[in-house]
C-alpha positions in Angstrom: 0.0 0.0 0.0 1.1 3.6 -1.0 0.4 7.1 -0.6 -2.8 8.6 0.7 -6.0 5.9 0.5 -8.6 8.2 -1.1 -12.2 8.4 0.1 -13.7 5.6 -2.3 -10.8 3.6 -1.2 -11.6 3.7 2.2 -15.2 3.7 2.2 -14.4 0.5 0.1 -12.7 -1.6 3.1 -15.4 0.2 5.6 -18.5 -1.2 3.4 -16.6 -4.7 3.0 -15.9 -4.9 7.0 -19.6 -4.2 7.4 -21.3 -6.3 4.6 -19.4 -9.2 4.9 -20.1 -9.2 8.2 -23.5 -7.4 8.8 -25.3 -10.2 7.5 -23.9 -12.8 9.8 -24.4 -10.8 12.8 -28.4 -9.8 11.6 -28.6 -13.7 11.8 -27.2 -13.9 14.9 -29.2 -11.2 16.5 -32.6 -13.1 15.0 -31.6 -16.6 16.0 -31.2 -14.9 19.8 -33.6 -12.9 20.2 -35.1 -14.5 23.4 -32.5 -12.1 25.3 -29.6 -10.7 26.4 -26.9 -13.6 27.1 -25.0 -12.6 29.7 -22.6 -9.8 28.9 -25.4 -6.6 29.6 -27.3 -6.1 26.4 -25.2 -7.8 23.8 -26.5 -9.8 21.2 -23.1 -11.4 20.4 -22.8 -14.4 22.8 -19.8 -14.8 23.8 -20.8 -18.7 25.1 -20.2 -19.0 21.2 -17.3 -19.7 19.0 -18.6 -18.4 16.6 -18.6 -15.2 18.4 -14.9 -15.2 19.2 -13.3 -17.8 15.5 -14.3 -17.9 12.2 -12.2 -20.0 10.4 -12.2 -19.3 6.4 -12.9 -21.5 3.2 -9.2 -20.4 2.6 -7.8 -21.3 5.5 -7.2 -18.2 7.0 -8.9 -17.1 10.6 -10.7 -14.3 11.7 -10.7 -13.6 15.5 -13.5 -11.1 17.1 -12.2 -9.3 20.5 -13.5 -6.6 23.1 -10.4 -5.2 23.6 -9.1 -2.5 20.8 -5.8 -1.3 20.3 -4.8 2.3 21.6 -1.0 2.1 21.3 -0.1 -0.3 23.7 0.6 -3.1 21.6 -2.8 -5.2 21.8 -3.4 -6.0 18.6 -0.5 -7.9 17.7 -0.6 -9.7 20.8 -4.0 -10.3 20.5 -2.8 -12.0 16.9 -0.3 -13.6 18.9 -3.0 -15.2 21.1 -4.8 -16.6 18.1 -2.1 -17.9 15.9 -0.9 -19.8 19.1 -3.8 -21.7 20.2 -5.7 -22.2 17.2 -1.4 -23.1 15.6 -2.2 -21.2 13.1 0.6 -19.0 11.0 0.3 -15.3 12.3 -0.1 -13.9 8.7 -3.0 -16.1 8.3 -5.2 -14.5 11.7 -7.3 -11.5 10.8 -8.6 -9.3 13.6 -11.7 -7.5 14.2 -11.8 -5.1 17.4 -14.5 -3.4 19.2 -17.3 -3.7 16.8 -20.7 -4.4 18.6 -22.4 -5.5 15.8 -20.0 -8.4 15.9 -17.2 -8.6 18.8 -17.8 -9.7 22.2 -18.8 -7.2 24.7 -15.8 -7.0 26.9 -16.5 -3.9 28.3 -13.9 -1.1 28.9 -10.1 -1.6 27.3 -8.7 -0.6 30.8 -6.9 -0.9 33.9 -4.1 -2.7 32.2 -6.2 -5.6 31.6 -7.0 -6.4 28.0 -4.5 -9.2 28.0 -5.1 -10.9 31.3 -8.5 -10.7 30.2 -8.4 -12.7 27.0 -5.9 -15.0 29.3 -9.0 -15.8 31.0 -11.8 -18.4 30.6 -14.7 -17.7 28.1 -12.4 -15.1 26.3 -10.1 -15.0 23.3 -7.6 -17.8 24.5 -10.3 -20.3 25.2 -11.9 -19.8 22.2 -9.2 -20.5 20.3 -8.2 -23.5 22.2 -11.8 -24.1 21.7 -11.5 -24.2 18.1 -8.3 -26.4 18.1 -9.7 -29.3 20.0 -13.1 -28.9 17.7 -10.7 -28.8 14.3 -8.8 -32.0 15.7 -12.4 -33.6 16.4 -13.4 -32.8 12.6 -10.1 -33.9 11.7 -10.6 -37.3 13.2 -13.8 -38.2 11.7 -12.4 -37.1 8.1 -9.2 -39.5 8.8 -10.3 -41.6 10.6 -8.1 -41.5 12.9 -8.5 -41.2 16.7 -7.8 -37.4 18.2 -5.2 -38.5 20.3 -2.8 -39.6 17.0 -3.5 -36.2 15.6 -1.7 -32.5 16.1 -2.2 -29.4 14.9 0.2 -27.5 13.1 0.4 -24.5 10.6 -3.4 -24.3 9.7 -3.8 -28.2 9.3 -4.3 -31.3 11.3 -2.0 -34.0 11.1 -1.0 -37.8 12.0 1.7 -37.6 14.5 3.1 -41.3 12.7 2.0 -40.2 9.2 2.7 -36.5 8.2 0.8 -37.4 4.9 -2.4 -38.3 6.4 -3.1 -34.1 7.0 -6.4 -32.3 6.0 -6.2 -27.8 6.5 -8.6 -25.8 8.4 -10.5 -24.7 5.2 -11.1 -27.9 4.1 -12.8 -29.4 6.9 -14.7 -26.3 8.0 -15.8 -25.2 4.3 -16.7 -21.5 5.1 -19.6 -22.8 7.6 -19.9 -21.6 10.9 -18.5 -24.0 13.6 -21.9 -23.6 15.8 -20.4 -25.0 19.0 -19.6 -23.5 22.4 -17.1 -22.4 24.4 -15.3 -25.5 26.6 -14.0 -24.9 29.6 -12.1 -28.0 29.8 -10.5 -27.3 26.2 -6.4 -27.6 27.1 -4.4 -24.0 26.6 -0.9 -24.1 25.5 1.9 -24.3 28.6 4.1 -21.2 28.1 7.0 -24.0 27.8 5.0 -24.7 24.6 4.5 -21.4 23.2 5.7 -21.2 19.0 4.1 -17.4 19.0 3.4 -16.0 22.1 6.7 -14.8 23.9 8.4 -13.9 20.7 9.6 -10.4 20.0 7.1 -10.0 17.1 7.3 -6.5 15.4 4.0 -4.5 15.9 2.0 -5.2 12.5 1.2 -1.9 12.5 4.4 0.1 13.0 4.7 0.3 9.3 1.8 2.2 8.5 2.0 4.2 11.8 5.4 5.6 10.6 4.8 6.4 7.3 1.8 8.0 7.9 -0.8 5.4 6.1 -2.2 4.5 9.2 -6.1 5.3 8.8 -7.4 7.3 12.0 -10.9 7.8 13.1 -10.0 11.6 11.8 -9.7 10.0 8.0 -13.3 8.5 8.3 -15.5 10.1 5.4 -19.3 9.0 4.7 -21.0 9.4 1.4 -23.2 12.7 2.5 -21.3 13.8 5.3 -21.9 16.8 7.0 -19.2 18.7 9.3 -19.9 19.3 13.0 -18.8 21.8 16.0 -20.2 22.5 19.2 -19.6 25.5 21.5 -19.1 24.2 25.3 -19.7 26.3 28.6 -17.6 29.1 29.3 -16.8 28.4 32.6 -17.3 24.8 34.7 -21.2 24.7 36.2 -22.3 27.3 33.0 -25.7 26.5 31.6 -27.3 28.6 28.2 -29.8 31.0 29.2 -30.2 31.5 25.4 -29.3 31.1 22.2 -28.9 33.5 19.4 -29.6 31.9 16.3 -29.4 35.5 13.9 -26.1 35.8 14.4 -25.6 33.7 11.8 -27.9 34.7 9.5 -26.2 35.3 6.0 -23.4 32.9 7.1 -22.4 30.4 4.4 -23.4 26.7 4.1 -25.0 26.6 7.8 -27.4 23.9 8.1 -28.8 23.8 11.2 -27.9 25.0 15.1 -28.6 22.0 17.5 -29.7 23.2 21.0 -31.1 20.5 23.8 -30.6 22.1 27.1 -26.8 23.3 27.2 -25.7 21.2 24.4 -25.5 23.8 21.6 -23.5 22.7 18.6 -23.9 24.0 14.9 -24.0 21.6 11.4 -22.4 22.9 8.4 -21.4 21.6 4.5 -18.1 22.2 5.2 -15.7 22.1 7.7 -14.4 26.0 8.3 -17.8 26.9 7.7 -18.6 25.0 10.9 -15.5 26.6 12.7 -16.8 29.8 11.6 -20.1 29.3 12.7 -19.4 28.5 16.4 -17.6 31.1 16.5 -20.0 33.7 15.5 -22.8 32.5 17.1 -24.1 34.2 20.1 -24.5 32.4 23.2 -25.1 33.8 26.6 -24.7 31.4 29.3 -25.8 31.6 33.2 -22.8 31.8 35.6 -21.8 28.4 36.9 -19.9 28.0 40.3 -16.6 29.0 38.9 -13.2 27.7 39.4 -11.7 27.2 43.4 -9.5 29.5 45.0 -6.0 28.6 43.1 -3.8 30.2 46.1 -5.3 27.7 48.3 -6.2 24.6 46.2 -5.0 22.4 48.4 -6.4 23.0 51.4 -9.6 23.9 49.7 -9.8 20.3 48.9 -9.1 19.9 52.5 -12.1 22.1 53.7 -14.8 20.4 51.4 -17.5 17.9 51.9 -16.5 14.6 51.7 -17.2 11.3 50.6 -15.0 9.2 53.1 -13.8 5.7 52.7 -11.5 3.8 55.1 -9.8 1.0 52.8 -8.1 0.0 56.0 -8.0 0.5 59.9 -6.0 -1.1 62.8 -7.9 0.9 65.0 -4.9 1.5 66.9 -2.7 4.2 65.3 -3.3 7.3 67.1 -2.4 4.8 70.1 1.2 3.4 68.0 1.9 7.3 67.0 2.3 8.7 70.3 4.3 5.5 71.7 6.8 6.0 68.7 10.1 7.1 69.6 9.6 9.4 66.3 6.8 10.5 64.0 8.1 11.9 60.2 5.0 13.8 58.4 5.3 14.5 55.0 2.7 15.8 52.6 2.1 15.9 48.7 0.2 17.2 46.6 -0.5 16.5 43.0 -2.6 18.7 40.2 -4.9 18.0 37.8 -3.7 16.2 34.6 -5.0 16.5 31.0 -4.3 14.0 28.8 -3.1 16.0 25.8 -4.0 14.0 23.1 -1.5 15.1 20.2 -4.5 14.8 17.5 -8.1 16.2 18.9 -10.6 13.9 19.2 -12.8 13.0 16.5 -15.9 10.7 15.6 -17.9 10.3 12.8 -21.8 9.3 13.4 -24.9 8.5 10.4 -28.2 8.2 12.2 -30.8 7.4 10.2 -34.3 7.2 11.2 -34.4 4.6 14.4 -30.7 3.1 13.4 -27.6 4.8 14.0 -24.0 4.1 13.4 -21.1 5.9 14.8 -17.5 5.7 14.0 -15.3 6.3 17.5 -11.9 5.9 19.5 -13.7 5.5 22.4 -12.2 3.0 25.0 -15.9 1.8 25.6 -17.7 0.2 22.8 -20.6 -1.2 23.8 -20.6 0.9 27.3 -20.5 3.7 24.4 -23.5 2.2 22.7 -25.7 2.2 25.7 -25.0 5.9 26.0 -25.7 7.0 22.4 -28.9 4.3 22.2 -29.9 7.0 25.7 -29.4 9.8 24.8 -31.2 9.4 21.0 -34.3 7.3 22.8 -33.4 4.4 20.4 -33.5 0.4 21.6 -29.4 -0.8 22.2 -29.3 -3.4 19.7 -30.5 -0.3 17.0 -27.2 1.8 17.6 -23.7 0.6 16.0 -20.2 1.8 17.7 -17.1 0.9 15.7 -13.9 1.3 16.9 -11.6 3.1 15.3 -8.2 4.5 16.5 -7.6 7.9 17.6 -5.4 9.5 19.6 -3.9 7.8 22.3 -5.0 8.2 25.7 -5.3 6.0 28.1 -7.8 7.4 30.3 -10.8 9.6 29.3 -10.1 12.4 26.5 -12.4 13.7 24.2 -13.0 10.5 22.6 -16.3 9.6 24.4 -17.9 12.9 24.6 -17.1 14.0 20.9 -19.1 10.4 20.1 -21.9 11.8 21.5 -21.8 15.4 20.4 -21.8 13.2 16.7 -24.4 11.4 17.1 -26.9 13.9 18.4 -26.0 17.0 15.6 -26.5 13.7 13.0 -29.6 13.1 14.9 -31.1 16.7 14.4 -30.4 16.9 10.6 -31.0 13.4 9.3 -26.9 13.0 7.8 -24.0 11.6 8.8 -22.2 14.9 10.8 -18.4 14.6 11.3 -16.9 16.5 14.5 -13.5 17.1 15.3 -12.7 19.4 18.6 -10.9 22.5 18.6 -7.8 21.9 20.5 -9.7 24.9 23.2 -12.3 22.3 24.1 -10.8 19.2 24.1 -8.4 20.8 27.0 -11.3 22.4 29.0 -13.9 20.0 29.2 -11.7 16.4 28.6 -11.8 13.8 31.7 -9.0 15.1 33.7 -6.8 13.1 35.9 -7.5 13.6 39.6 -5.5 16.1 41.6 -4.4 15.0 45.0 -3.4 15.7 48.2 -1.8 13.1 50.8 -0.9 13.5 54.4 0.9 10.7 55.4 2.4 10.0 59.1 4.7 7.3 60.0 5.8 6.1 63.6 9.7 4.6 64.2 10.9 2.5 67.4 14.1 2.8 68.5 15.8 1.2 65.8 14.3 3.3 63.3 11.9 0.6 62.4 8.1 1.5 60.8 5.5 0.8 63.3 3.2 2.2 62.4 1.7 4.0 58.9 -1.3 6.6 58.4 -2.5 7.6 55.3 -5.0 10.1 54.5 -6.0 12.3 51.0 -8.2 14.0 49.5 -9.3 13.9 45.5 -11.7 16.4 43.9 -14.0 13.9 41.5 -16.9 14.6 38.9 -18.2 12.1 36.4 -15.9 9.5 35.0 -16.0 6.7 32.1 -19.8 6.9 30.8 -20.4 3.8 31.3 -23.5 1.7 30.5 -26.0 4.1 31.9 -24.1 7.9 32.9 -23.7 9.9 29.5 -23.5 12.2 31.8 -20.2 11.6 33.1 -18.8 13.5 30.3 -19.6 17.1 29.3 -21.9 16.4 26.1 -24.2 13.9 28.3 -24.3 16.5 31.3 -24.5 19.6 28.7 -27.7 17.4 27.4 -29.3 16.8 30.3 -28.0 13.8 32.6 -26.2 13.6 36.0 -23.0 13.0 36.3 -21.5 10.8 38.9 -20.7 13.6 42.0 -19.6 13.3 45.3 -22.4 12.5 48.1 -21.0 13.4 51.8 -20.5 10.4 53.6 -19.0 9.5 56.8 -16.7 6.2 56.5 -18.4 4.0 59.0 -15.6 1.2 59.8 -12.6 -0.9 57.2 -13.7 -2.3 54.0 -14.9 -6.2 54.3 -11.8 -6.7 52.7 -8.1 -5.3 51.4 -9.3 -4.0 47.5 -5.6 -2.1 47.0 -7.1 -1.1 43.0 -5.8 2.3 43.8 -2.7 2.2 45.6 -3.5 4.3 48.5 -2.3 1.8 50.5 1.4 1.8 50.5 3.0 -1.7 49.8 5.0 -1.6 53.4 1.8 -2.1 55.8 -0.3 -6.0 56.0 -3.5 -4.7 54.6 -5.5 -6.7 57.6 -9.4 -6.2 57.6 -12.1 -8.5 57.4 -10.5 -11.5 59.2 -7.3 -11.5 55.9 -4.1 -9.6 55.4 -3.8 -8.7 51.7 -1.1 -6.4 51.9 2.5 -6.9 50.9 4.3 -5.2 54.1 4.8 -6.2 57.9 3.5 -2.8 59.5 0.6 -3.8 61.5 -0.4 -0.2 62.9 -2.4 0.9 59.9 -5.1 3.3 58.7 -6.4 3.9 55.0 -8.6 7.1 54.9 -9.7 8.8 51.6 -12.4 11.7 50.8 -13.5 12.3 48.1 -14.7 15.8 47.1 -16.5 17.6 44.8 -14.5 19.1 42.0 -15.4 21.8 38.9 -13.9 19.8 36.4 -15.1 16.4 35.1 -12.2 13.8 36.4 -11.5 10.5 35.2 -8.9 8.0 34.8 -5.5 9.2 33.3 -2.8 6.4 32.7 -2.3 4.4 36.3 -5.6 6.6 37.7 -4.8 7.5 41.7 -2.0 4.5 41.8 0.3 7.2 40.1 -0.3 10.0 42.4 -0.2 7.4 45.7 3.1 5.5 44.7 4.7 8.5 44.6 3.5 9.7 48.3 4.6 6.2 49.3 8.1 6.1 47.7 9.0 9.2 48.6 8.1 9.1 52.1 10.3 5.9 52.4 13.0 7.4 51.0 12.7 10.3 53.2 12.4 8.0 56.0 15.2 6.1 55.0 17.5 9.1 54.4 16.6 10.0 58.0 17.2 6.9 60.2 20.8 6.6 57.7 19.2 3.2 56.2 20.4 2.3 52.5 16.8 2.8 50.6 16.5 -0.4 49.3 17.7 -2.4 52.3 15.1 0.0 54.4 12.3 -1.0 51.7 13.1 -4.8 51.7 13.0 -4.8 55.8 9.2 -3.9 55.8 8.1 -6.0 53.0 7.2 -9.7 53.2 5.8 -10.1 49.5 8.6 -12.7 48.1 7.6 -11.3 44.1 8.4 -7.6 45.1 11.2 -8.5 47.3 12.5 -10.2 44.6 12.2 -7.6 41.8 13.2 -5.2 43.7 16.5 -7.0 44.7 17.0 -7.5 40.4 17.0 -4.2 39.6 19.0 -3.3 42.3 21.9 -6.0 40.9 21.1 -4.7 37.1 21.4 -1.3 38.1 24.9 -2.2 39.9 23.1 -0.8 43.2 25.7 0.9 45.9 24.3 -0.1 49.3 24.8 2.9 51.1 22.5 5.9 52.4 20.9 8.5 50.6 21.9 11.4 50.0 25.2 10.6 48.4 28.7 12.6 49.2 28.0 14.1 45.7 25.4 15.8 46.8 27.8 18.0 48.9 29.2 20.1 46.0 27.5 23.3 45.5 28.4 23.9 41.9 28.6 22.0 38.4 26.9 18.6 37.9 25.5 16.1 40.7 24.8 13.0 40.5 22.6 11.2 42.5 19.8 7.5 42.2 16.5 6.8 43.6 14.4 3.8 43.7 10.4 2.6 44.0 8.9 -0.8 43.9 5.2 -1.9 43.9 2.3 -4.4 43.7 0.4 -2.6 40.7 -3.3 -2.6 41.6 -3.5 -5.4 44.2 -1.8 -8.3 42.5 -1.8 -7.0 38.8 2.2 -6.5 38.5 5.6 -6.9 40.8 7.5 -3.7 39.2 11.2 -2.2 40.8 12.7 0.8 39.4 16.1 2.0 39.6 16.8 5.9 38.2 20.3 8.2 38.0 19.8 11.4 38.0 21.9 14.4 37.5 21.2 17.8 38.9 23.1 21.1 37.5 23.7 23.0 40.5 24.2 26.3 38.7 21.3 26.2 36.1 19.0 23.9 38.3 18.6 21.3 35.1 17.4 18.1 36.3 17.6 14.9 34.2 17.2 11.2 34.1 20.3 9.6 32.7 19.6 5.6 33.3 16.1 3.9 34.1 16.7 0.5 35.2 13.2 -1.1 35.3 12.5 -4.9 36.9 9.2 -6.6 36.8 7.1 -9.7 37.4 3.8 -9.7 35.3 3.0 -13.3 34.5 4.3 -14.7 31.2 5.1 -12.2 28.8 3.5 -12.0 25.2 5.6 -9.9 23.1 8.8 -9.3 25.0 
């Protein structure tokens, strides 16, 4: 492939994804239309092989997944995944992603979990394994010979005794569907057995992504298409008191101006004329509640009403801190976050009387679905989200909200309405990551030991991911008329049931006891967990690692701090309060790897008040619970003179699980 695909080109491989697969899944959704089966209101079902394989007439395999790629590397390892357990070539393995009309609903692609997800049971692994065993069974009856003399190998089942006696995947399945479910009991592939999976196989779409071929949601065009823009509230809390419509009068190729409630957005035939529109259209908007106090942020988050939590609770700290021969407080703070997104975010949508299909980089397919089918009063199964990539995220950018703001301008004229935000917008009113503030105390015994740890922040929150049933969580939904998630005051009335560490705020030192089971890593007993969360101005949502980022660092720095104090090397002081052998261990690799100088911190470098210093630091911990063993080792190098900082090594250890692409 070369140069720029033009429109006809593309529209092309868009029509063939959905005709050749449109009428399969309009079967599919008659032959089940007793109900949902069991993944909210999909009418894929994903007890099906069918739902997750398709093996060709030619041979070749087409895999379905939930899970869509947005720079991390999924999609060839999601290749990867096939091609080993169904042993088939990787060339040979097509992949469809994020598609409800056809792919699995598998919910968000988040949290670091697409690929221990398809690891899983009823997902993408098992349904390939799934397909082997069945393939083997056909493979038998054609051969007549019995499935335990056969292997498969390379797209084709073979005698182990008699490499003649062979029959390929295309033969014995003929293009028909392979109408059987999903085993359980179908054997997976030992990682001592792996062909494909633990390879170092280059991205298969690096090519395209560097040479600028790549298609993007942004390159989407629809026969008809219209051009989209919306003009979002002036300040956070804003709602229209009205709406000028005259302003534009006499303004080139404006179609329509789109108001429901605050949502105010403008259709046009072309693109700047759009621009141009929203920018010369009149709005006057009631005051909303403003922005906080930006002095005083942080201890405005301090004074405000509170949601409280406590994750865990010794009940005995206040008790351990004033029997400790030393208490060290330390406190951080962290801001709000935007994503960034180099390219602003984009969706195409075409409703069409009671269907409507919409083009999107969302994270959330079929969570996106639900919010579209809402917001347009039309059933679930009648709206159609396909993925398709944008701008990389990982969290909540504009790629949601600029989904909806698509499908309801498309929705007032009839046409398919493109919308791209200005780069204003997308940095105003995108998901931002949380700010923070932590207060953290820590009691010592006599020999400098951590008795006892107490934890306490506070996190501004507003909306979030959509979801299934909250378009409101993002600015077009709550512009439009729904609630966003929001912080109800609460008073924390005792521990969790049990140690759920999902965001980090408890450090990996303490034991994590409550409900009757220590789930932490660490051997500090005294312990207490306490969050609040408050209300904030600005929608909030996860940003890559959401709250672990911001916690870690509290912990890891107050360790090293603590460390520095009592004259402790830091990662001798870390390994004494941990008891997790995985972390212990990790950390203890990238300690060798980064040729590690057991001493304390700070180094006799750090004496010289002029030129270049040099100094390290280190951090270790249990990603989300149990969800990754991950050490770091970093040299740093501070200019005394011009106060330049800079990271000159990063020596990174970790202990994931089996690895798919290393």
């Amino acid at each position: 492939m070369s140069g720029t695909p033009s429109r006809r080109v593309f529209l092309k491989r868009s029509g063939a994804l959905i005709v050749s697969f449109g009428s399969s899944a309009l079967v599919e959704r008659l032959a089940l239309a007793q109900g949902p089966f069991g993944t909210r209101m999909s009418h894929v079902d994903p007890r099906q092989l069918d739902s997750w394989v398709a093996v060709n007439a030619d041979g070749s395999v087409t895999a379905r997944t939930g899970k869509c790629e947005l720079g991390q590397g999924i999609y060839t390892a999601q290749l990867q995944l096939i091609a080993e357990e169904l042993s088939v070539p990787l060339a040979r393995v097509k992949l469809i992603e994020c598609d409800t009309d056809v792919t699995p609903d598998q919910g968000t692609t988040s949290g670091s979990q697409s690929t221990p997800t398809n690891f899983n049971q009823r997902n993408l692994a098992q349904a390939a394994a799934t397909a082997r065993e069945h393939l083997i069974g056909l493979a038998s009856q054609r051969l007549g010979l019995p499935a335990s003399e056969l292997e498969a190998v390379d797209g084709v089942v073979r005698s182990k005794a008699d490499d003649a006696k062979r029959v390929g995947y295309g033969e014995l399945v003929a293009g028909r569907r392979l109408n059987v479910p999903l085993s359980a009991t179908a054997r997976r592939k030992a990682p001592g057995e792996w062909t494909v999976l633990g390879k170092p196989v280059p991205r298969v779409d690096l090519a395209e992504l560097a040479t600028g071929q790549f298609e993007f949601v942004h390159n989407v065009r629809v026969p008809g298409m219209l051009h989209g823009r919306v003009v979002r509230p002036q300040e956070p809390g804003a709602t229209v008191a009205a709406v000028d419509e005259s302003s534009l009068r006499g303004l080139q190729g404006v179609v329509k101006v789109v108001v429901r409630r605050s949502f105010v957005g403008v259709v046009a035939e072309k693109p700047w004329q759009a621009v141009r529109a929203v920018g010369q259209l009149r709005v006057t908007w009631a005051k909303g509640a403003g922005l906080p106090p930006q002095d005083d942020f942080y201890n405005h988050l301090r004074r405000q009403p509170a949601r409280d939590a406590l994750l865990v609770d010794s009940r005995d700290v206040d008790d351990t801190l004033a029997r400790a021969a030393q208490v060290v407080k330390a406190t951080y703070v962290h801001p709000y976050q935007m994503h960034g997104s180099v390219g602003t975010s984009c969706a195409v949508a075409d409703v069409s009387g009671d269907k409507a299909t919409v083009w999107s980089a969302t994270q959330s397919a079929y969570p996106t679905r639900s919010g579209i089918a809402l917001l347009l009063g039309l059933p679930a199964d009648n709206v159609r989200v396909v993925f398709v990539r944008g701008s990389g995220c990982y969290g909540i950018n504009g790629a949601d909200t600029v989904s909806y703001d698509a499908a309801l301008l498309s929705h007032a004229v009839g046409r398919p309405v493109r919308v791209q935000l200005n780069r204003q917008d997308e940095m105003a009113w995108e998901n931002y990551g949380s700010a923070y503030v932590i207060d953290q105390r820590v009691g010592l015994d006599g020999t400098g030991r951590i008795t006892t740890w107490d934890y306490e922040a506070w996190s501004p929150t507003l909306g979030g991911r959509p979801g299934y049933d909250r378009p409101g969580n993002v600015v077009t939904g709550w512009t439009a008329g729904y609630e966003p998630l929001s912080v109800t005051p609460a008073r924390a009335t005792g521990s969790a049931r049990s140690f759920n560490n999902g965001s980090n705020a408890a450090p990996s030192y303490v034991t994590g006891c409550t409900g009757g089971a220590c789930g932490g890593a660490g051997t500090v007993r005294s312990e207490r967990v306490l969050t609040h969360a408050v209300p904030s101005p600005f929608f909030t949502g996860p940003l890559r690692s959401p709250s672990r980022l911001q916690n870690t660092f509290a912990h890891e720095c107050l360790m090293d701090e603590v460390a520095a104090l009592v004259k402790a090397d830091p990662i001798a002081y870390r390994l004494r309060h941990l008891k997790d052998q995985r972390l212990m261990e990790v950390l203890r690799a990238a300690a060798k790897a980064a040729g590690w100088e057991a001493r304390p911190s700070p180094g006799p470098d750090s004496r010289r008040r002029a030129g270049v210093v040099r100094g390290r630091g280190c951090a270790c911990v249990i990603y989300e619970g149990d969800n990754g063993h991950v050490a770091i080792v970093a040299e740093v190098e501070v200019n005394r003179t011009s106060g330049r900082i800079g990271a000159k090594r990063l020596i990174v250890a970790q202990d994931c699980g089996p690895i798919s692409n290393p």
